[in-house]
Each structure stands twice: as structure tokens, then as C-alpha cells.
KEKE-3310 file (N, C-alpha, C; in steps of 0.2 Angstrom, whole numbers, plus 5000, padded with zeros to 4 digits):
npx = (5404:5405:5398:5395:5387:5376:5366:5365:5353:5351:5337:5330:5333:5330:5338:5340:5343:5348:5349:5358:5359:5350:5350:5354:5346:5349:5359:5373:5388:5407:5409:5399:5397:5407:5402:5391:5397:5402:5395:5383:5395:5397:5383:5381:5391:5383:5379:5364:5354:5339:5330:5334:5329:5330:5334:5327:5334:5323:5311:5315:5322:5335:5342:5352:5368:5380:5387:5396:5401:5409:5418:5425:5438:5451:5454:5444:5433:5440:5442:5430:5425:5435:5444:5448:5445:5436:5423:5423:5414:5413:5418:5404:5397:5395:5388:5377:5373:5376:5367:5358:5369:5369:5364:5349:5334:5329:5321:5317:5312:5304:5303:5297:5310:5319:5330:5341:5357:5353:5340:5345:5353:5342:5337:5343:5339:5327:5312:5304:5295:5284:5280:5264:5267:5281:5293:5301:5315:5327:5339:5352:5356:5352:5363:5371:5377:5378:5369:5379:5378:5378:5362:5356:5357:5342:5336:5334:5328:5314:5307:5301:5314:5310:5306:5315:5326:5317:5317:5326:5333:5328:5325:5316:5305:5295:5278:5276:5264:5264:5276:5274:5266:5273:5282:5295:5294:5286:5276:5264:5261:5252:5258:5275:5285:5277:5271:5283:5290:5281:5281:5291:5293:5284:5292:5303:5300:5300:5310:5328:5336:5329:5327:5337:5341:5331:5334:5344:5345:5333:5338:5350:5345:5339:5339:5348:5352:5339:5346:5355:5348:5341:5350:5356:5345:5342:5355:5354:5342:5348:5356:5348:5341:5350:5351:5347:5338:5326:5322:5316:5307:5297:5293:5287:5276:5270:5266:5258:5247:5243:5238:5225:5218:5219:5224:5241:5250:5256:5267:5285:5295:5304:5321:5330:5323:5320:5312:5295:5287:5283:5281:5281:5296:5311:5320:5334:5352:5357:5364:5381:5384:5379)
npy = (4832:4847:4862:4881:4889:4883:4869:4851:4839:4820:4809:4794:4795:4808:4823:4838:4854:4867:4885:4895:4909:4919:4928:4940:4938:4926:4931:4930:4925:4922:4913:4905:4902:4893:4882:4877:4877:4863:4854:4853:4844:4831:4827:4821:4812:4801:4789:4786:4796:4802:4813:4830:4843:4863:4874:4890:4898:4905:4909:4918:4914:4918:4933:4938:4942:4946:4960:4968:4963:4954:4957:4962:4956:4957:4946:4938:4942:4938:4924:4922:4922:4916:4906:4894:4891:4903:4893:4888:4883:4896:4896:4905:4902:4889:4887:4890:4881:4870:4864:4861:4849:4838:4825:4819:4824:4842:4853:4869:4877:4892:4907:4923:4935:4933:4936:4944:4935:4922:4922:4917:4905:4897:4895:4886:4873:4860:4861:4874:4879:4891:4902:4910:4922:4927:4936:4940:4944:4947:4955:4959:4971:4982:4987:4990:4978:4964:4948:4933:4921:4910:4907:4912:4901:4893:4901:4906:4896:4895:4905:4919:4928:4942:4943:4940:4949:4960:4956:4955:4967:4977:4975:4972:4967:4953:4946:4930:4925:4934:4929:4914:4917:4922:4909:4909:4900:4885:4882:4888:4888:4887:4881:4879:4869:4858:4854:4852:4842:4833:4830:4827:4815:4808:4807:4800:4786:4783:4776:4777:4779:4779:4793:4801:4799:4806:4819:4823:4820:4831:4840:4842:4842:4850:4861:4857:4849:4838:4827:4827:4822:4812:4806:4806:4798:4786:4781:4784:4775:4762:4759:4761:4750:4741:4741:4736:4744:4746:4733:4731:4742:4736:4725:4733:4739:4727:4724:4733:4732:4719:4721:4728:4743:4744:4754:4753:4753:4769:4770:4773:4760:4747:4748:4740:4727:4713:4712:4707:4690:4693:4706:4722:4727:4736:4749:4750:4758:4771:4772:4772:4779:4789)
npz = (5060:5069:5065:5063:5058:5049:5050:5052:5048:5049:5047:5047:5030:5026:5024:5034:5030:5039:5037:5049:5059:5063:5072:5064:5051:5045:5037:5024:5029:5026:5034:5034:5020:5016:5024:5019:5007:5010:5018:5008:4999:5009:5008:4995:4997:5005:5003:5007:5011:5005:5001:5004:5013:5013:5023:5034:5049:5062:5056:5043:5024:5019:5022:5011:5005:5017:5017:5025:5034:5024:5018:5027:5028:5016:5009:5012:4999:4989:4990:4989:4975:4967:4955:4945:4931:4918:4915:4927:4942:4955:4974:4978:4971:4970:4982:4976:4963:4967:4973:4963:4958:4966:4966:4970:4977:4980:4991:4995:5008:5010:5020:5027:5023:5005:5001:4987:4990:4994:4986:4978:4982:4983:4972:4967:4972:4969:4971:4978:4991:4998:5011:5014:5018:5012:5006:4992:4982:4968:4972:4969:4960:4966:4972:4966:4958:4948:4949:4953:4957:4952:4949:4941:4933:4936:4933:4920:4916:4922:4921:4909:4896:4896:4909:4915:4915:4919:4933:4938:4935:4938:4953:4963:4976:4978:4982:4989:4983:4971:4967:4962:4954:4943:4943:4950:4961:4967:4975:4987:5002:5019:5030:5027:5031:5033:5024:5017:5022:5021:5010:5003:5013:5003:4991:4995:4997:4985:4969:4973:4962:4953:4954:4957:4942:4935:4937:4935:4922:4917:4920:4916:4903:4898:4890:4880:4866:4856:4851:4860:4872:4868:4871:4883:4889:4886:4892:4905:4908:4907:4916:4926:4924:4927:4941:4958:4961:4952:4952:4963:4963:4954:4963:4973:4967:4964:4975:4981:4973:4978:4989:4985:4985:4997:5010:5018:5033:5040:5047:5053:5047:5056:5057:5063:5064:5057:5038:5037:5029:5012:5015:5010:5001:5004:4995:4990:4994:4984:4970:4968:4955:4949)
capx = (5408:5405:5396:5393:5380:5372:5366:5362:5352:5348:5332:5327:5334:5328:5342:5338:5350:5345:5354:5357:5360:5345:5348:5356:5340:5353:5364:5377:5395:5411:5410:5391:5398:5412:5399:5387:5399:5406:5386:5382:5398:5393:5375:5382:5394:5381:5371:5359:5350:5334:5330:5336:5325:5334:5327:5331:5332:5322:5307:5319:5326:5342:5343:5356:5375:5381:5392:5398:5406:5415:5423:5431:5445:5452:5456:5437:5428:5445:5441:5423:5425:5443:5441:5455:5444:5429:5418:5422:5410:5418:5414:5400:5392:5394:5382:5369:5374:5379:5360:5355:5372:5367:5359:5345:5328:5331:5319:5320:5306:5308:5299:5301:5316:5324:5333:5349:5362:5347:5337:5349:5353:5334:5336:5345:5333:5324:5305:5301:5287:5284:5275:5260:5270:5288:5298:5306:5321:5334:5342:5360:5355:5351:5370:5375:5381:5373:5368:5383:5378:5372:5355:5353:5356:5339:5331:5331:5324:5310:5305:5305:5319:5309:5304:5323:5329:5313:5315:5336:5337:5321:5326:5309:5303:5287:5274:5275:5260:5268:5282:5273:5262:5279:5287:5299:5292:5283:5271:5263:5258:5253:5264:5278:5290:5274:5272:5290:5291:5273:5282:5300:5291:5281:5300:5309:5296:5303:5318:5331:5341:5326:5325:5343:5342:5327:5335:5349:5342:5329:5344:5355:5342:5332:5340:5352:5347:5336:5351:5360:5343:5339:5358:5354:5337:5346:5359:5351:5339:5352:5359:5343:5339:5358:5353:5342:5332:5321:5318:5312:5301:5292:5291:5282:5270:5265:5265:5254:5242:5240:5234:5218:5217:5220:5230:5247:5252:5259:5271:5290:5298:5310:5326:5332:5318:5318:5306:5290:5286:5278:5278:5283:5302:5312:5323:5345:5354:5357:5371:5386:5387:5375)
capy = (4839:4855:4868:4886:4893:4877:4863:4846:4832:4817:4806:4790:4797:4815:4827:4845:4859:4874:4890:4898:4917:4921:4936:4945:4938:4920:4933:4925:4927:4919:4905:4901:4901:4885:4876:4878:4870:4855:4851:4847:4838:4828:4824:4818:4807:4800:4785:4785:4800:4801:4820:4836:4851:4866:4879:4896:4898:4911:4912:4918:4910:4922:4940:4939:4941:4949:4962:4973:4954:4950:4964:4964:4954:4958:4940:4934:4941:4931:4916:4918:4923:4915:4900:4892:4893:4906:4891:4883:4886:4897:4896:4908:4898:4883:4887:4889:4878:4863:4858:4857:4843:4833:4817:4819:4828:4846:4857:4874:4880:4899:4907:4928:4936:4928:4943:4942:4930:4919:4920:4913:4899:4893:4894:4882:4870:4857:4863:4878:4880:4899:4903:4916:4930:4929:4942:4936:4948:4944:4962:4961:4976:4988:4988:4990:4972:4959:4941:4930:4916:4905:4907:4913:4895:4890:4907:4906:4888:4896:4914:4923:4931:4950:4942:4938:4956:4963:4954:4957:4975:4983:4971:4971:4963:4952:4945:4924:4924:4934:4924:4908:4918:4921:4901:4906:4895:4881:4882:4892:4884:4890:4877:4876:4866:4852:4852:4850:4835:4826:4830:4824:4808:4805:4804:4792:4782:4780:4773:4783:4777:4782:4801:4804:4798:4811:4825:4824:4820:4834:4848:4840:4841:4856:4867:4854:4848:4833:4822:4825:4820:4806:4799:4804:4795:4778:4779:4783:4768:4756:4759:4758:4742:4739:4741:4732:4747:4744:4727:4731:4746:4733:4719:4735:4739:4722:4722:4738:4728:4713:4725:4728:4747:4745:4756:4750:4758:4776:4769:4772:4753:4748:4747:4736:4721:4711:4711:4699:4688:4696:4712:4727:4728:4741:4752:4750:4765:4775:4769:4779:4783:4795)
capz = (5060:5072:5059:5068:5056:5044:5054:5048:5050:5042:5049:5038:5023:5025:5026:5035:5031:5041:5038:5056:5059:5066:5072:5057:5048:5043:5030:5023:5028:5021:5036:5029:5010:5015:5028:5015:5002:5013:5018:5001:4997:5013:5007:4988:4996:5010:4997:5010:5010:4998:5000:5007:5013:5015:5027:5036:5056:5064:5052:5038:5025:5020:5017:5004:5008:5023:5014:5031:5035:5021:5016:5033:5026:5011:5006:5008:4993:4983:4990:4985:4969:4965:4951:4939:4923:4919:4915:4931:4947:4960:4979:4980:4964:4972:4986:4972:4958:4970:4975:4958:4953:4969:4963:4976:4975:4985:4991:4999:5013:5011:5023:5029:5016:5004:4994:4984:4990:4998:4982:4973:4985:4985:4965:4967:4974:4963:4974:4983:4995:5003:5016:5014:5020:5011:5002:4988:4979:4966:4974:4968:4956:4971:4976:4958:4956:4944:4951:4952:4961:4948:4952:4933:4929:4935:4932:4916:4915:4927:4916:4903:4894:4898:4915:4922:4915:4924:4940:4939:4934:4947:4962:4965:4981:4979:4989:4989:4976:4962:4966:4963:4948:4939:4940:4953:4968:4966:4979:4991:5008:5027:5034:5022:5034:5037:5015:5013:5024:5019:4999:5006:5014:4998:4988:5001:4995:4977:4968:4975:4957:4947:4956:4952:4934:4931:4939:4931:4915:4914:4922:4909:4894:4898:4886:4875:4858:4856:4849:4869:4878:4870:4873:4892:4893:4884:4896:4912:4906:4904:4922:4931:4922:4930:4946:4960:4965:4946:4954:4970:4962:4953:4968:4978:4963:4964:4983:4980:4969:4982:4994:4983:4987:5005:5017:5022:5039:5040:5054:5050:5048:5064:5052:5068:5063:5047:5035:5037:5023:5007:5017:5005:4999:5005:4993:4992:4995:4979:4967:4968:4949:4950)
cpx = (5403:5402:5394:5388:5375:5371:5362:5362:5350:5342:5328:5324:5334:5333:5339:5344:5347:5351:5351:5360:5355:5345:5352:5351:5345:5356:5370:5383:5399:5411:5404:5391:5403:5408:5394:5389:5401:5399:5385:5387:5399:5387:5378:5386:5391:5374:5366:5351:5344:5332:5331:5331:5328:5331:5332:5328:5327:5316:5307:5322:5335:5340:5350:5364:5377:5388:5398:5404:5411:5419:5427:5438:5444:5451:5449:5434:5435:5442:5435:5422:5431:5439:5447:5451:5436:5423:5417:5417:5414:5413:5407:5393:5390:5389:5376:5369:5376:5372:5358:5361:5373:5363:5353:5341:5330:5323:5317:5312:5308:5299:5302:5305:5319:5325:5339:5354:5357:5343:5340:5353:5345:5333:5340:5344:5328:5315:5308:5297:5287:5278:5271:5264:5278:5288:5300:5310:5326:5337:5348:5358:5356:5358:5374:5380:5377:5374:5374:5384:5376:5366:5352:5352:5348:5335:5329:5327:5316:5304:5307:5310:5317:5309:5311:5326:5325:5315:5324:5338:5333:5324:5319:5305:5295:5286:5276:5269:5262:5272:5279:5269:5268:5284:5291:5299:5288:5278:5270:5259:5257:5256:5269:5281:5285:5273:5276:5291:5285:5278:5289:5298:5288:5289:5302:5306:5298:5310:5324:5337:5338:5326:5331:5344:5336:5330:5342:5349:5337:5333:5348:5353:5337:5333:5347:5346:5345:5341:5355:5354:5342:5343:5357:5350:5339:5350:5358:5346:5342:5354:5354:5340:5344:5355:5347:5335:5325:5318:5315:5306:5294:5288:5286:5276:5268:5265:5256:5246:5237:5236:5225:5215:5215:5225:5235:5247:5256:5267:5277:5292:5303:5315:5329:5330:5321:5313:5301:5290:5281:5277:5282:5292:5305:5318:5331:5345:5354:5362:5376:5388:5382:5378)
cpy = (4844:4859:4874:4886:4888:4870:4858:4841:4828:4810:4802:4793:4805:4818:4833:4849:4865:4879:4895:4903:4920:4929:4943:4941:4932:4926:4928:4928:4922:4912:4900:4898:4892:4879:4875:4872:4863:4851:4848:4843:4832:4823:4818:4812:4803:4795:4785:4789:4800:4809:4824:4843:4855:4871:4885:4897:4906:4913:4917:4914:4913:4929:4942:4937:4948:4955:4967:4966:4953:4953:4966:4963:4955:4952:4935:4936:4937:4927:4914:4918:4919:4906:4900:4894:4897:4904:4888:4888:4888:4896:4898:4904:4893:4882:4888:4881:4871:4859:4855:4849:4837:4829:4816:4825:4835:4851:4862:4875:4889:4902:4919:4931:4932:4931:4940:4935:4922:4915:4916:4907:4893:4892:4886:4875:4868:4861:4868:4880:4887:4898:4909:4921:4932:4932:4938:4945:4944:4952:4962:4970:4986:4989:4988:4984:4967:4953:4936:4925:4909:4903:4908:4907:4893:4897:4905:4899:4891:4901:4915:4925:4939:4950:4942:4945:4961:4963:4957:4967:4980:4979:4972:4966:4961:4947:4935:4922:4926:4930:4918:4909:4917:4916:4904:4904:4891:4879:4885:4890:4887:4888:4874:4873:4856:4848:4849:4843:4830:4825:4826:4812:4803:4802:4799:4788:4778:4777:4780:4784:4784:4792:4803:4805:4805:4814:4827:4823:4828:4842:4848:4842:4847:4861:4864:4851:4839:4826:4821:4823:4816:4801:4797:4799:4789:4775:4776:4777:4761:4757:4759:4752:4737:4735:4736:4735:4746:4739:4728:4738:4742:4729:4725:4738:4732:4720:4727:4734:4723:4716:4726:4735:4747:4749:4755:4757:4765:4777:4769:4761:4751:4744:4739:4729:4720:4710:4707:4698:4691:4704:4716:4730:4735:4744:4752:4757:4766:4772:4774:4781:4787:4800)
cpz = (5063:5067:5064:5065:5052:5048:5049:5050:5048:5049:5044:5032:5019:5026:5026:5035:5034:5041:5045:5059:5062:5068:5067:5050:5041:5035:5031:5024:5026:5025:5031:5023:5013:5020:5023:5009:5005:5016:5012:4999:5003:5010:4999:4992:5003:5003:5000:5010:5002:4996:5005:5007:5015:5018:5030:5044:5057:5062:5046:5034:5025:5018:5014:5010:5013:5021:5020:5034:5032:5018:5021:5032:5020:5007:5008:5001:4986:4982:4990:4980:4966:4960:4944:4933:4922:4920:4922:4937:4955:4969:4980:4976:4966:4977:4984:4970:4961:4971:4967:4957:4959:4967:4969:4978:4981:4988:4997:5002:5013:5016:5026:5023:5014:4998:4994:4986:4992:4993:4980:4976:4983:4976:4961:4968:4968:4964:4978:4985:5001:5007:5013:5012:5017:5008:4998:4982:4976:4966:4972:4965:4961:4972:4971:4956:4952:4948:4947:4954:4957:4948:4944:4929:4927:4932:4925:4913:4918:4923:4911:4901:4896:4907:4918:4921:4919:4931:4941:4940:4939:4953:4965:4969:4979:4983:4987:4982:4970:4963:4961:4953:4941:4939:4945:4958:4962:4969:4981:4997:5014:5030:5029:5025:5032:5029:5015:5014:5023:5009:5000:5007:5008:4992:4991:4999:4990:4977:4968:4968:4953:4950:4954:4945:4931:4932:4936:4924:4913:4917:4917:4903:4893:4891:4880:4870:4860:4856:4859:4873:4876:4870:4880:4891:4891:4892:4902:4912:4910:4913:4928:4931:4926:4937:4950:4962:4957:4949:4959:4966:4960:4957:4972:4975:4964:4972:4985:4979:4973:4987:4992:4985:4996:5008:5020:5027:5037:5046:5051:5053:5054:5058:5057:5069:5057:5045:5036:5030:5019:5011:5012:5007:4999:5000:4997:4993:4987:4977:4967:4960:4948:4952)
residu = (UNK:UNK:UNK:UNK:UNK:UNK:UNK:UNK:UNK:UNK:UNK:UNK:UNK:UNK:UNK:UNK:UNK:UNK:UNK:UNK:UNK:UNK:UNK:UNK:UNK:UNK:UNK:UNK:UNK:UNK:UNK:UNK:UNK:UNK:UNK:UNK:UNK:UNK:UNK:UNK:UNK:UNK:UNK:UNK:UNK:UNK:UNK:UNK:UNK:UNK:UNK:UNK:UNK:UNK:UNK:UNK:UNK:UNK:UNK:UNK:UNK:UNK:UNK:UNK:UNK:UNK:UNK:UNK:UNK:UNK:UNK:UNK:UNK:UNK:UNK:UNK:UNK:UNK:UNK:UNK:UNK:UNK:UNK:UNK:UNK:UNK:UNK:UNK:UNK:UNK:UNK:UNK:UNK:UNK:UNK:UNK:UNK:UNK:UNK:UNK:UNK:UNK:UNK:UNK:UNK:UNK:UNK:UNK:UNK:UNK:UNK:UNK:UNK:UNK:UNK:UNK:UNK:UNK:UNK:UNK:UNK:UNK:UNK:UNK:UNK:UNK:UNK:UNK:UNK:UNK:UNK:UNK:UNK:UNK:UNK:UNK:UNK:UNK:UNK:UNK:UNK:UNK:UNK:UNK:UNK:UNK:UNK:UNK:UNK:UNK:UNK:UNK:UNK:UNK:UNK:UNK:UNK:UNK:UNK:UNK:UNK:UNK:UNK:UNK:UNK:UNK:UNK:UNK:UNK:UNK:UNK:UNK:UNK:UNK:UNK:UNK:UNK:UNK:UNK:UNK:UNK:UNK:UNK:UNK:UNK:UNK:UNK:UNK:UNK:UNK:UNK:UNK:UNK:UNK:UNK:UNK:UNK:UNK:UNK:UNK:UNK:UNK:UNK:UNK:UNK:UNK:UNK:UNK:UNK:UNK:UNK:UNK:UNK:UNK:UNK:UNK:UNK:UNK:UNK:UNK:UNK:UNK:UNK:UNK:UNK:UNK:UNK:UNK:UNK:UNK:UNK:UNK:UNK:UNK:UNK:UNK:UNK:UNK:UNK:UNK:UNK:UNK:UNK:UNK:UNK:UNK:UNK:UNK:UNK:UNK:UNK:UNK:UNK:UNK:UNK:UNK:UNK:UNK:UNK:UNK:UNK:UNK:UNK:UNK:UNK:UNK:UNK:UNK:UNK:UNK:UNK:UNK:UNK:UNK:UNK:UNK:UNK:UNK:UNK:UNK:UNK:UNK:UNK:UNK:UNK:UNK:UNK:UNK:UNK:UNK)
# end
């Protein structure tokens, strides 16, 4: 599918999402918001894919929501905001709140700004890896609107309770480091593009079952009582013991083993070929009840 502003590509198993705007510094307008949503719901129903890094054209990742845009029409900020029931997740939400309910490790390369609308895309994102030099704002406050994007989901998982009302009610830009000082990155790299993908390739590597069941288990049980987490950890158990990727994880520990700490190649495999005998076991797609 044609996308004007989010492009996407997947290369044994990686999906790249790039937002691309470049020259309005990738803000978000209403096209951005529904290419945005049909990308992930793409990715979730693609068992192929092992992870997603999501990135911003230009040497940015977003500077928030492009509000001169979306106001042009009346009938866009509806149909970002519009949702049958309170608790349900409306458009705008879902370009947060959709990477987290992806079965499928996410993480965000910010790079340049990444205020308001932006941040809270990238909050969205299971890793974030900044470059030296980015800006990081949760700005809604500045334009006297509270953060709406479900980006507070993970905040609070990430900060304090004085830390999220600090960082929300001052909109106060910081450097990559406090960022990282205050839990909302996860890294700080010179090359966060070359990070994402050495940390991308090191996933593809695992059970694409077992990465689900975590990420779903520890997003699911972060903040439910004990009684609901150790129903998930049962569950998710029982269903990777189900599957074949448990098997082949343990057939490449014991392939690991045979090796006697030696080096297998860094060469991608030719999917095109078949395996040699006793050569290391290659991971199924992902199961679709995840």
C-alpha cells in the first residue's frame, strides 16, 4: 500500500517505520495519524515480522502535532478524537497506545525533536535509543491542553507520580541525558539508528512466541495485582510449551553448546537454501494468538 508520509519496510523480520515530513520537522497531520494507524495494524497481522524500529525522516523524530493542519478542517480533530466508549482508544491514542498492544518488541530511534505529539508516540515504544543531541518535550501544556495521546500509559510505568506532573505541567525541554537520567529513554547512543538495529538483530534471534508472551505479560502485569499476573505467567506458559518455537529454542541452545564457544557466522542465512544437517534451527513465524 502507497503511504505519502510513514513508509515501511520489512527486511528478514525487521520492520522500519519511518515518519516522513522532513521538511516541517515530520509534525503530525491527520494523514500521518491514519497511516500511522493502518502500519501497525499491518505489522500485527504480518506473523513474520520479529521487530519494529520506528524512526523520523530528516534527522528528527516528530515535533508534536501539526495543529495549523488539522484545524483546517473542521471534521479532522472529530475523527481524531471521536470513540464510542471513554474507555475505548480513539485515533490519536492509537498512534500511541497501538505499539505497546503489538505482540512484537518496538523500538523508537529519536533523534533531533521529539516534543508533544512525537513524545508520546515514542512513549509508546517498548525501547528508546536518543542520539546525543535530541530534545525531548511532553509540550501539550504549553498550548494549554493536557497530554492525550496515551502516552501517560507508559509514563507512568517509566516516573514518578511528582516526576510526570513536573515534566507535564512545565513542558520542559530536555537534553537526551536528563532524558535517559529520568527513565524516559532507555539509552543514549552516537549512532542510535546502527544501536537500534545491532539490538533489533540480537531479537530476531529469539522465540518470536517467547517475545510476545513477555511483552504482553510484563505491559499486562505492570500495575495488576499479583493474583492477575501469576494467571498471565500460567497462561502464556502453557501456550509456548504449545508451540514449536519452545522446541527449536531449545534445539539452538543445544546447537549453541556443540559449538564449545565458538563463533557461528554473522552472514544473514539464504532463506532460498535449506538447512545443512545439524546446522542451527531456524525460528517459525510467530503464532497468531498472540
Amino acid at each position: 500500500m502507497a503511504r505519502k508520509y510513514i513508509e515501511l519496510h520489512i527486511d528478514n523480520g525487521v520492520a522500519q517505520v519511518v515518519i516522513n515530513r522532513p521538511d516541517k520537522y515530520n509534525a503530525l497531520n491527520f494523514i500521518m495519524f491514519k497511516e500511522l494507524d493502518d502500519v501497525i495494524s499491518d505489522l500485527r497481522k504480518d506473523l513474520k515480522v520479529r521487530v519494529v524500529i520506528l524512526s523520523g525522516a530528516g534527522g528528527n523524530f516528530s515535533s508534536g502535532l501539526d495543529v495549523k493542519s488539522v484545524i483546517q478542517s473542521p471534521i479532522q480533530p472529530v475523527k481524531l478524537l471521536f470513540k464510542w466508549l471513554p474507555g475505548n482508544a480513539n485515533l490519536a491514542q492509537r498512534v500511541s497506545f497501538g505499539w505497546r498492544n503489538l505482540p512484537i518488541p518496538v523500538i523508537a530511534v529519536l533523534e533531533g525533536c521529539c516534543f508533544g505529539g512525537g513524545m508520546q508516540i515514542a512513549l509508546g515504544a517498548d525501547i528508546r535509543i536518543a542520539a546525543e543531541e535530541t530534545k525531548l518535550s511532553i509540550m501539550e501544556a504549553k498550548w494549554g491542553l493536557v497530554p492525550d495521546m496515551a502516552g501517560l500509559v507508559s509514563l507512568r510505568e517509566l516516573v514518578g507520580k511528582d516526576q510526570a506532573l513536573l515534566l507535564t505541567m512545565t513542558a520542559k525541554i530536555m537534553s537526551a541525558r536528563e532524558s535517559l537520567n529520568k527513565g524516559l529513554i532507555t539509552e543514549v547512543d552516537s549512532d542510535p539508528m546502527q544501536r537500534a538495529l545491532t539490538l533489533a538483530n540480537e531479537i530476531a534471534n529469539t522465540s518470536p512466541d517467547a517475545n510476545a508472551a513477555i511483552k504482553m505479560s510484563i505491559n499486562r502485569s505492570w500495575g495488576a495485582s499479583v493474583r492477575s499476573l501469576l494467571s498471565r505467567e500460567s497462561i502464556s506458559q502453557i501456550r509456548l510449551l504449545l508451540g514449536q518455537n519452545r522446541i527449536i529454542a531449545a534445539k539452538r541452545q543445544s546447537h549453541k553448546a556443540k559449538l564449545g564457544g565458538k563463533k557461528e557466522s554473522d552472514s544473514k542465512p539464504d532463506s532460498s537454501s535449506k538447512p545443512e544437517p545439524g546446522s542451527k534451527p531456524e525460528y517459525k513465524q510467530r503464532q497468531a494468538w498472540w
